[in-house]
SETORVEX-614576 format. One record per residue: residue in three letters; x, y, z of N, C-alpha, C in turn. Coordinates in Angstrom, 2 decimals. Example, Ala and Ser with C-alpha at 12.3 -4.5 7.8 and 13.67 -1.06 7.14 Angstrom:
2
PT   resn     neast    nnorth       nup    caeast   canorth      caup     ceast    cnorth       cup
PT    Ala     13.19     -5.69      7.80     12.30     -4.50      7.80     13.20     -3.30      7.80
PT    Ser     12.85     -2.25      7.08     13.67     -1.06      7.14     12.90      0.03      7.87
END
This chain:
211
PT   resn     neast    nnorth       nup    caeast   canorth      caup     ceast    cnorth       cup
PT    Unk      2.27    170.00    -28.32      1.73    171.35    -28.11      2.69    172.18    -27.27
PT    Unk      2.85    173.36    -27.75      3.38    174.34    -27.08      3.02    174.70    -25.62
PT    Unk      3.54    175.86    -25.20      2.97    176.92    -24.29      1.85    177.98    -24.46
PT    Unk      0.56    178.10    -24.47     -0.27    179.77    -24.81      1.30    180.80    -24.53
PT    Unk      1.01    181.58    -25.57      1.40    183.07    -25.05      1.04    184.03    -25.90
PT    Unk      1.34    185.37    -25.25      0.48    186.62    -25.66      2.05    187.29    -26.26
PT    Unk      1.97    187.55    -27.69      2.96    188.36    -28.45      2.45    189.80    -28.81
PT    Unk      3.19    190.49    -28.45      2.98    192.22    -28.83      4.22    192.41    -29.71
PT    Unk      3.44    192.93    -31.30      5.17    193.28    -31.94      4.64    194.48    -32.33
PT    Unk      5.72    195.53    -32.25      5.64    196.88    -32.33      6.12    197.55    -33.37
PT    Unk      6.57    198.15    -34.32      7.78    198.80    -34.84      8.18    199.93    -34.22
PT    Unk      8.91    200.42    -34.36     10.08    201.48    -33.69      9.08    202.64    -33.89
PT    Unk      9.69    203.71    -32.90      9.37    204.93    -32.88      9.83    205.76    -34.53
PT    Unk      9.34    206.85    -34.12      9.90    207.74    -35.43     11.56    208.28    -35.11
PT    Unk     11.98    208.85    -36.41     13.44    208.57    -36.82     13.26    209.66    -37.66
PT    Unk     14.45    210.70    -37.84     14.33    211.74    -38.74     14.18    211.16    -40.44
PT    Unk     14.90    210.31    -40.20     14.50    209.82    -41.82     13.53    209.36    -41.84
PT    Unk     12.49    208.73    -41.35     11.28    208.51    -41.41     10.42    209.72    -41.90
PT    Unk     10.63    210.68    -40.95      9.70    211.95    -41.09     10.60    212.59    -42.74
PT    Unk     11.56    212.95    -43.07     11.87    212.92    -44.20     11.89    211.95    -45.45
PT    Unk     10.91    210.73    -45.29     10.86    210.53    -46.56     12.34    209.09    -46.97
PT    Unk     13.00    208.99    -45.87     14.89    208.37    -46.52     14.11    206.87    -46.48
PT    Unk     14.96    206.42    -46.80     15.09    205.01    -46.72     16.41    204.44    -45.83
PT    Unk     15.98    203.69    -44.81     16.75    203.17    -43.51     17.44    202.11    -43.85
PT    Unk     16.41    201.05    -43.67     16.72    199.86    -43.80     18.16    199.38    -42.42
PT    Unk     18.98    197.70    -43.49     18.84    197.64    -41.95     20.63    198.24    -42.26
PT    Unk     20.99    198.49    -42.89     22.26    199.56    -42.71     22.40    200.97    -42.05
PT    Unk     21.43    201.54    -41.62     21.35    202.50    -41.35     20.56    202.80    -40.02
PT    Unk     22.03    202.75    -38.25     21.44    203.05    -37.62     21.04    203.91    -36.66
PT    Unk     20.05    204.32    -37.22     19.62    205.97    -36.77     18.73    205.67    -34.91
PT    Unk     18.81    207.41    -35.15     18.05    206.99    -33.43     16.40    207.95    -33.23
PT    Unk     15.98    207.91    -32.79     14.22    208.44    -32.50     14.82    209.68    -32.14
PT    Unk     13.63    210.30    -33.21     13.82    211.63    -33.07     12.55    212.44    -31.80
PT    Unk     12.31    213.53    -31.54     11.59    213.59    -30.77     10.24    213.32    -30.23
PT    Unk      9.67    213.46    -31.69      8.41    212.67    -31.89      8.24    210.98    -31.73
PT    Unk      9.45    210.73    -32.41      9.60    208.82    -32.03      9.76    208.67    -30.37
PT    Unk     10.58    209.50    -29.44     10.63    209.61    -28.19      9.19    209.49    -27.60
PT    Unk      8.26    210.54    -27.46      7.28    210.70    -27.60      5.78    209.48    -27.89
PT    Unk      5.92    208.98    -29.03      5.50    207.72    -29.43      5.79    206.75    -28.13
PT    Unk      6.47    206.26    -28.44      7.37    205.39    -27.42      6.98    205.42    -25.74
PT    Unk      7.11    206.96    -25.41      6.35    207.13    -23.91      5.38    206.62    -24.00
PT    Unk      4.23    206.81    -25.19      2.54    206.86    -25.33      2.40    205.04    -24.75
PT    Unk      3.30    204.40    -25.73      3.57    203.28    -25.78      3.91    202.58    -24.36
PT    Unk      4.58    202.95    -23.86      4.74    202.61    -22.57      3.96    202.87    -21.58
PT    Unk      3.38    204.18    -21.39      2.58    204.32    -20.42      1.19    203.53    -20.28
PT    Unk      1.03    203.04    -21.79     -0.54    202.58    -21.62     -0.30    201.14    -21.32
PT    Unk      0.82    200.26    -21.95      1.33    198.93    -21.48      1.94    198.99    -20.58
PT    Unk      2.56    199.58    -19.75      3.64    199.25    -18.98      3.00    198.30    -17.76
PT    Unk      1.79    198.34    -17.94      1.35    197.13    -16.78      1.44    195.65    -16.91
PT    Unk      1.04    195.49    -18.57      1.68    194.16    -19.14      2.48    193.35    -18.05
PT    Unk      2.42    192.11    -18.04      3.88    191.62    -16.70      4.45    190.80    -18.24
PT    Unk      5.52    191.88    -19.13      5.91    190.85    -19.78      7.37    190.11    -19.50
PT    Unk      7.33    189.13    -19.77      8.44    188.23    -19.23     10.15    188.47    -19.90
PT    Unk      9.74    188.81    -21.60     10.85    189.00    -21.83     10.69    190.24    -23.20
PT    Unk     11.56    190.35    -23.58     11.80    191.78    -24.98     12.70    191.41    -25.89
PT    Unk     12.44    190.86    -26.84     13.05    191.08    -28.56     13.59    192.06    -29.03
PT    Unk     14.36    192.39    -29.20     14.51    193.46    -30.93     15.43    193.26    -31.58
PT    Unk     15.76    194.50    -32.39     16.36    193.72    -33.36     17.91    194.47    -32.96
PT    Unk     18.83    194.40    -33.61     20.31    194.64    -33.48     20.44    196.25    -33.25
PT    Unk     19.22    196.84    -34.40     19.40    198.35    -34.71     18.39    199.58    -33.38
PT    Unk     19.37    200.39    -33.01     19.26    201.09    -31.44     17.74    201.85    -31.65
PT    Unk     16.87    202.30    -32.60     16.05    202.67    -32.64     14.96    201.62    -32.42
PT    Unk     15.21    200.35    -32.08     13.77    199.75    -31.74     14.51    199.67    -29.86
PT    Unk     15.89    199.88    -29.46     16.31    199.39    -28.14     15.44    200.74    -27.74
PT    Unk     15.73    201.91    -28.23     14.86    203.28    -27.74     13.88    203.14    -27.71
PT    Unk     12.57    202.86    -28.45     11.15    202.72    -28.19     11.25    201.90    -26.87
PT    Unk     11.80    200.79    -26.74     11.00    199.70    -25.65     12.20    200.18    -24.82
PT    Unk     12.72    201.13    -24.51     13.87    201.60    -23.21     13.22    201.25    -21.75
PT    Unk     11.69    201.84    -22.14     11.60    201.53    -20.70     11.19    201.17    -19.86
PT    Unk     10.95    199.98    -20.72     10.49    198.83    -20.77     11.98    197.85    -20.28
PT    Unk     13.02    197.71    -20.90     14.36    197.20    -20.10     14.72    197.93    -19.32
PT    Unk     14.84    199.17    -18.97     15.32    200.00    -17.63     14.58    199.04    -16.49
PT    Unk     12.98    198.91    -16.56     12.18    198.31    -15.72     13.22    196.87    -15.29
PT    Unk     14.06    196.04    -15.90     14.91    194.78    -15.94     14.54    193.39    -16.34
PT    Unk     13.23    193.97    -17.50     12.76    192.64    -18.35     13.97    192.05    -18.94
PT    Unk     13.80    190.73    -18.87     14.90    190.13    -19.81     14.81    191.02    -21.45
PT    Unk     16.20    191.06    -21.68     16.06    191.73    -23.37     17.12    190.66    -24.06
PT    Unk     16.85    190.26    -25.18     17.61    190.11    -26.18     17.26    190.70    -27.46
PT    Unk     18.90    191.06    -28.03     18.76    191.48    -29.55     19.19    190.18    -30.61
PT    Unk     18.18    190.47    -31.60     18.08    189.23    -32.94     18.25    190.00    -33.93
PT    Unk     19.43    189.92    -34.56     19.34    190.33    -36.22     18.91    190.25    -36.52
PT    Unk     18.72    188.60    -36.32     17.66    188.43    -37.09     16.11    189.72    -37.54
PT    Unk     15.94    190.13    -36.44     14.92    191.08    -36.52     15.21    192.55    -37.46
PT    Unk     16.54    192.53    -37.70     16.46    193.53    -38.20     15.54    193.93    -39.71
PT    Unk     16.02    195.41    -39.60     15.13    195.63    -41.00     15.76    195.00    -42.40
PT    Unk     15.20    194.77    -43.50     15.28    194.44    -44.76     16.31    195.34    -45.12
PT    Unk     17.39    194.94    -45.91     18.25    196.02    -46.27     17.93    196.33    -47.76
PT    Unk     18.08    197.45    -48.11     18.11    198.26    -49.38     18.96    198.62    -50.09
PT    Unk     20.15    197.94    -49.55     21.16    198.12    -50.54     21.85    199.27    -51.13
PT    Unk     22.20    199.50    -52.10     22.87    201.04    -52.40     21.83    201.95    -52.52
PT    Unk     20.13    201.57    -52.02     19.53    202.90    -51.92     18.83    203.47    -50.43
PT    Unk     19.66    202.83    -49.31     19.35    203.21    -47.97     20.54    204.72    -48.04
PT    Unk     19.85    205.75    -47.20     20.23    206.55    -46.68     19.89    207.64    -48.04
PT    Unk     18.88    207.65    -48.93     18.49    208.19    -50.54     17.53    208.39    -49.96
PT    Unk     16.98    209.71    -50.44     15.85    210.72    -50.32     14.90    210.31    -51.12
PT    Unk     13.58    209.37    -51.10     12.36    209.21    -51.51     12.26    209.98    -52.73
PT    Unk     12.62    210.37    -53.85     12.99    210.93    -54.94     11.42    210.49    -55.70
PT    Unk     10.63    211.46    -56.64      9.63    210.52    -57.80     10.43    209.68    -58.75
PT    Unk     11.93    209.54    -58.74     11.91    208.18    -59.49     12.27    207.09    -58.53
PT    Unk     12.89    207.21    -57.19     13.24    206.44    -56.68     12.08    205.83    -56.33
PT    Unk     11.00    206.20    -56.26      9.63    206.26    -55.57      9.18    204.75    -56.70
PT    Unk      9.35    205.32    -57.70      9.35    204.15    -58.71     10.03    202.73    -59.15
PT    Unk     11.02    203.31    -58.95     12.06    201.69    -58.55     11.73    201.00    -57.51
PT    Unk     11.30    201.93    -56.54     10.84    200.65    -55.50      9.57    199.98    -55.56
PT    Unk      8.25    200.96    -56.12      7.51    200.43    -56.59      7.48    199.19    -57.53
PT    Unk      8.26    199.30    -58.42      8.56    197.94    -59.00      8.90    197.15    -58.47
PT    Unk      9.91    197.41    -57.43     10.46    195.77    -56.72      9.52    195.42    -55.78
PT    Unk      8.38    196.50    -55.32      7.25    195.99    -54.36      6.35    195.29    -54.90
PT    Unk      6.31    195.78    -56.52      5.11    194.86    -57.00      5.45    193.69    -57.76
PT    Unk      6.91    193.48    -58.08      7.25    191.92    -58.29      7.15    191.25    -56.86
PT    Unk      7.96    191.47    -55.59      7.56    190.57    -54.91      5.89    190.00    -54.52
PT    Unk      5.03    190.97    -54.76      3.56    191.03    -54.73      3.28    189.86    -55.49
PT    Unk      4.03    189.87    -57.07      3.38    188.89    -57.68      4.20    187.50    -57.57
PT    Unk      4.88    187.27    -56.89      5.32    185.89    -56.39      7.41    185.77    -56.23
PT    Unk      7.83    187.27    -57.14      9.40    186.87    -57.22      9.93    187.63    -56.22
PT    Unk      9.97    186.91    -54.75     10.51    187.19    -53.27     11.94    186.79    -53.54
PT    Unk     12.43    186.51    -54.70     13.94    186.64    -54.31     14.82    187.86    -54.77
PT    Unk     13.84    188.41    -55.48     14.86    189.82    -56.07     15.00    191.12    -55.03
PT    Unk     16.07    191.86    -55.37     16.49    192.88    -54.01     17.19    193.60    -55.18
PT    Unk     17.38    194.99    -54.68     18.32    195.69    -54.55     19.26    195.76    -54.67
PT    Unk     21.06    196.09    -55.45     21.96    195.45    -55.11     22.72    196.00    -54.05
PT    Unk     23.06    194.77    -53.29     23.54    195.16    -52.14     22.56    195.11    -51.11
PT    Unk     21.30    194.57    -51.65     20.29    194.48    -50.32     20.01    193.50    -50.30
PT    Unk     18.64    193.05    -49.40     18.67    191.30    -49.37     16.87    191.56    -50.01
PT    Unk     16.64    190.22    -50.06     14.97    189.53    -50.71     13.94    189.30    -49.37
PT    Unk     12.92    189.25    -49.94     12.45    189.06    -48.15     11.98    187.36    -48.22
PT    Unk     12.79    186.78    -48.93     13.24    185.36    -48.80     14.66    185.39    -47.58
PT    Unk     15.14    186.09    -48.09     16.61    186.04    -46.98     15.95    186.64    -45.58
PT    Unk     15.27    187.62    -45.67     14.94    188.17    -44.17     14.29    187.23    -43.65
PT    Unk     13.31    186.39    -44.04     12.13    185.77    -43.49     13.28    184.27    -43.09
PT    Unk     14.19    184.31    -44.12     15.21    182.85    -43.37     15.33    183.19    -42.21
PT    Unk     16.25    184.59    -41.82     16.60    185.01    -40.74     16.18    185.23    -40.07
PT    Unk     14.86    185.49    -40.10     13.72    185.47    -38.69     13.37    184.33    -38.14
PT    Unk     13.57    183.36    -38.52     13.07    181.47    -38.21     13.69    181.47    -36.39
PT    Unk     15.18    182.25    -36.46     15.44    181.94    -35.33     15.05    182.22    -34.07
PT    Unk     14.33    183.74    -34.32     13.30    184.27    -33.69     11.62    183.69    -33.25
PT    Unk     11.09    182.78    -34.43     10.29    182.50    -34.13     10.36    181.09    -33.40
PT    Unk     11.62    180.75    -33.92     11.68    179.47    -32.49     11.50    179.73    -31.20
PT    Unk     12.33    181.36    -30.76     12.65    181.42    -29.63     10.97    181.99    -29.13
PT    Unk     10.30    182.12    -29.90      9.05    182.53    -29.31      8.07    181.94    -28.77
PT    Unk      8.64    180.17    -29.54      7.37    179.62    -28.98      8.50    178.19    -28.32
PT    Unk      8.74    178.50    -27.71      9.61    177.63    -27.03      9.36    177.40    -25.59
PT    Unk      9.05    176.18    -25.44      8.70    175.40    -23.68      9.28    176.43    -22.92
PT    Unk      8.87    177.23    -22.29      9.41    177.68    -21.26      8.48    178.37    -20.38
PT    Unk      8.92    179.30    -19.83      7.79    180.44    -19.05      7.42    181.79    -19.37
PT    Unk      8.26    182.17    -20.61      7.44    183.30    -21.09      6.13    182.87    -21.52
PT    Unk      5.23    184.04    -20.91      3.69    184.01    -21.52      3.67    185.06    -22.61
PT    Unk      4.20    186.23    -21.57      4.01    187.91    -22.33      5.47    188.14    -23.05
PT    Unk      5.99    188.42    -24.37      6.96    188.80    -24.99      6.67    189.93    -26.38
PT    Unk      7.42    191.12    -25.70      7.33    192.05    -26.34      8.50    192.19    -27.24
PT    Unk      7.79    192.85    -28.67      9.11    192.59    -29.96      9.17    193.31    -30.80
PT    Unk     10.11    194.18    -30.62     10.21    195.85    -31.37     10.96    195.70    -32.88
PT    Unk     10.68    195.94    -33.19     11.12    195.80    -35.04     10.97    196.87    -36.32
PT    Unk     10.98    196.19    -36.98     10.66    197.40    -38.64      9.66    197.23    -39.18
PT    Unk      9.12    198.06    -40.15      8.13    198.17    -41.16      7.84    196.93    -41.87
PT    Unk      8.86    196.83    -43.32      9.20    195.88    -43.79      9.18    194.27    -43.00
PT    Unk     10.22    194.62    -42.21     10.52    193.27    -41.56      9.65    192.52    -40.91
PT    Unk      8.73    193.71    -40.41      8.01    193.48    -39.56      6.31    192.36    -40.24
PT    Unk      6.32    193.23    -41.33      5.25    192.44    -42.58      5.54    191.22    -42.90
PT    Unk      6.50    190.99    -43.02      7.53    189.56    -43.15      7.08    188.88    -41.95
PT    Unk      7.56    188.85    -41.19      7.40    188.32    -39.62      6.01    188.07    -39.31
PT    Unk      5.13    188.60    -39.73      4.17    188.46    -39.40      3.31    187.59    -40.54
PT    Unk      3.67    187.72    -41.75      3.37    186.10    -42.58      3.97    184.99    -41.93
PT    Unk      5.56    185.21    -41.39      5.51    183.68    -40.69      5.28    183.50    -39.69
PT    Unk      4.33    184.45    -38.86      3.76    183.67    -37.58      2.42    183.40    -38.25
PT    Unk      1.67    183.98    -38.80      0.34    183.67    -39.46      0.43    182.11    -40.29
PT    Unk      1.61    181.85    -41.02      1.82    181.14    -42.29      1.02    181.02    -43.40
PT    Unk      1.19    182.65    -43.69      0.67    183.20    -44.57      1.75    183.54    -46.09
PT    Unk      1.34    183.20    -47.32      2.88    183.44    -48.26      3.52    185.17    -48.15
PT    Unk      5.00    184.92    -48.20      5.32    186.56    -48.16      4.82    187.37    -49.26
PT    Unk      4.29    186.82    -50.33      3.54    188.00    -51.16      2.75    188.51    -50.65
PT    Unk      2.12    188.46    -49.42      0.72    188.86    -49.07      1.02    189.87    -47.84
PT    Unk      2.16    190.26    -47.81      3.01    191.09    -46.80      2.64    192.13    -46.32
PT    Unk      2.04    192.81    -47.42      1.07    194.30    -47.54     -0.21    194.31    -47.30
PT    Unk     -0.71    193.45    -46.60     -1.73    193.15    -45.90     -1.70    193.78    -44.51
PT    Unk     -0.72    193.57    -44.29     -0.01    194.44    -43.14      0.32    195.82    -42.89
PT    Unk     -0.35    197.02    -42.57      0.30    198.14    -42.90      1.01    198.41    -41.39
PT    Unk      1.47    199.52    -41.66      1.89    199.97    -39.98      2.17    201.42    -39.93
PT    Unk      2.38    201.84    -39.00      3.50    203.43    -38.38      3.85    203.07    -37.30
PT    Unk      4.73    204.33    -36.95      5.63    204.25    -36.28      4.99    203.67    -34.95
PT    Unk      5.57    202.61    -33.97      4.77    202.31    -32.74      3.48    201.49    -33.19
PT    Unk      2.99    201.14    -34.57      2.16    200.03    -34.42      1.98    198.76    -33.44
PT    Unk      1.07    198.85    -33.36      1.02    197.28    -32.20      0.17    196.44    -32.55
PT    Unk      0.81    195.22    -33.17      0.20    193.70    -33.71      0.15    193.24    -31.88
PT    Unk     -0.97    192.62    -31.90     -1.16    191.69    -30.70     -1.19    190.09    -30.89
PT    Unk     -0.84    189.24    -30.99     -1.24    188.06    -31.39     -1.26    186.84    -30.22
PT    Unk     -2.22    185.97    -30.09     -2.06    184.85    -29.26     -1.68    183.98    -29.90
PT    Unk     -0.37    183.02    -29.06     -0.20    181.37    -29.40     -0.95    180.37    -28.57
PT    Unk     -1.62    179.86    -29.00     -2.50    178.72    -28.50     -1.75    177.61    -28.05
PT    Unk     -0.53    177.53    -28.87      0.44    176.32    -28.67      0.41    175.71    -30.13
PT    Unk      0.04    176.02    -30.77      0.48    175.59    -31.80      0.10    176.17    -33.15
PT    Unk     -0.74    177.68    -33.11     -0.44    178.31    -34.27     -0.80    179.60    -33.54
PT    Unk     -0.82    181.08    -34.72     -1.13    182.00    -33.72     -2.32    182.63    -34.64
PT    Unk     -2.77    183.51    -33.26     -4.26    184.49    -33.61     -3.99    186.16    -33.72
PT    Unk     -4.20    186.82    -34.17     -3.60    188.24    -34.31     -5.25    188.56    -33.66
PT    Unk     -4.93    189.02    -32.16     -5.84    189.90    -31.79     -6.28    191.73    -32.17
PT    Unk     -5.01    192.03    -31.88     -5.16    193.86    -32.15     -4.12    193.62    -33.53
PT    Unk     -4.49    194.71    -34.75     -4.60    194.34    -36.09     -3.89    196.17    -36.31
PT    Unk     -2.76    196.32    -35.87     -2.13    197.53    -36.43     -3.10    198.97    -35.53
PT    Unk     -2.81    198.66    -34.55     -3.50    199.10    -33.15     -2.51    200.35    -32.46
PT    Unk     -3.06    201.68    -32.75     -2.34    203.04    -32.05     -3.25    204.13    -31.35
PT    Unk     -3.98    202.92    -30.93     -4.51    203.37    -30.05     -4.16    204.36    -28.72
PT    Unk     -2.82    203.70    -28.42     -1.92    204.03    -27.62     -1.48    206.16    -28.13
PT    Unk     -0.95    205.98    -29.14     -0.93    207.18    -29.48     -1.63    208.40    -29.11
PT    Unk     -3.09    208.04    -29.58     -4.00    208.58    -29.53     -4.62    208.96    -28.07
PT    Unk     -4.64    208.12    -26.97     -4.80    208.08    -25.89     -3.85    209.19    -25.05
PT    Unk     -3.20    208.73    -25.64     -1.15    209.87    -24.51     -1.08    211.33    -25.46
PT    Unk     -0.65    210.62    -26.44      0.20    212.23    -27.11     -1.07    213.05    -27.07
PT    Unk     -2.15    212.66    -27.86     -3.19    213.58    -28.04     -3.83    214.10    -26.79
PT    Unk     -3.34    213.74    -26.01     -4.26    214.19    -24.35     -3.22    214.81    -23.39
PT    Unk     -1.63    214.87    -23.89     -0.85    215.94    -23.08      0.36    216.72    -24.34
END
């Protein structure tokens, strides 16, 4: 048996390509636009009491911006590629187009129906992302003294990640929705985990909407 601990995974603030519609992914790294700034405060102010021990994210500077200040404070941080977002291949940094809208629809609804290895070219499968997250989820539940670990991430990636802490199959990914600053809560018991708060912005709602 493991350690209990309490996991908060977030995705990033907003990003001008977000609010326009682009496609990011994990080639493309952009930074929070004012509203993602914003988010992010909401985010902090209502956790910042948390005593969390350490901070995740992923390689790309728009999840280091949401949880800023949260490391300014001098939580341990590490960055995991692993965490990064799913790449898209020759159609990151492409304007949400009605046909592009459609191509991806198709590749969302083959992986839906079981073929997680097809991508994009030039992008990866969320067979390859979910490899690359393994290293992450070691480090999460690993003998030590983190209880509280906070873990800023992507959309995509983030759906992924969260079938393999559940061990749930990645077709079932979209079970998961999110926006910007979502907050999955989940407990480890020590040896599997519980998703307490279930795509939780609350936070939002509390801050932005009240100043």
């Amino acid at each position: 048996m493991g350690i209990e601990k309490n996991i908060y995974i977030i995705r990033h603030g907003e990003t001008d390509l977000n609010r326009r519609g682009v496609m990011q992914g994990r080639g493309m790294d952009t930074d929070l636009n004012d509203h993602g700034r914003k988010q992010a405060e909401a985010f902090y102010q209502v956790y910042k009491d948390v005593p969390f021990d350490k901070i995740y994210t992923s390689s790309l500077k728009r999840t280091h911006q949401t949880v800023q200040h949260f490391i300014d404070a001098g939580i341990p941080w590490t960055q995991f590629a692993g965490l990064d977002e799913l790449a898209w291949g020759i159609y990151e940094g492409k304007q949400a187009t009605d046909e592009l809208k459609q191509v991806f629809e198709r590749l969302i609804n083959s992986w839906t129906a079981g073929d997680l290895h097809l991508k994009f070219e030039n992008g990866e499968s969320p067979l390859e992302v979910s490899n690359r997250q393994l290293e992450v989820l070691e480090k999460l539940i690993e003998r030590d003294h983190a209880k509280n670990i906070l873990v800023c991430m992507h959309g995509r990636a983030m759906r992924l990640f969260l079938c393999l802490l559940m061990n749930l199959p990645l077709h079932e990914m979209d079970k998961f929705p999110h926006q910007n600053t979502t907050l999955y809560r989940l407990k480890y018991d020590g040896s599997q985990f519980e998703i307490i708060d279930f795509n939780n912005t609350d936070h939002l709602h509390k801050y932005i909407e009240q100043n």
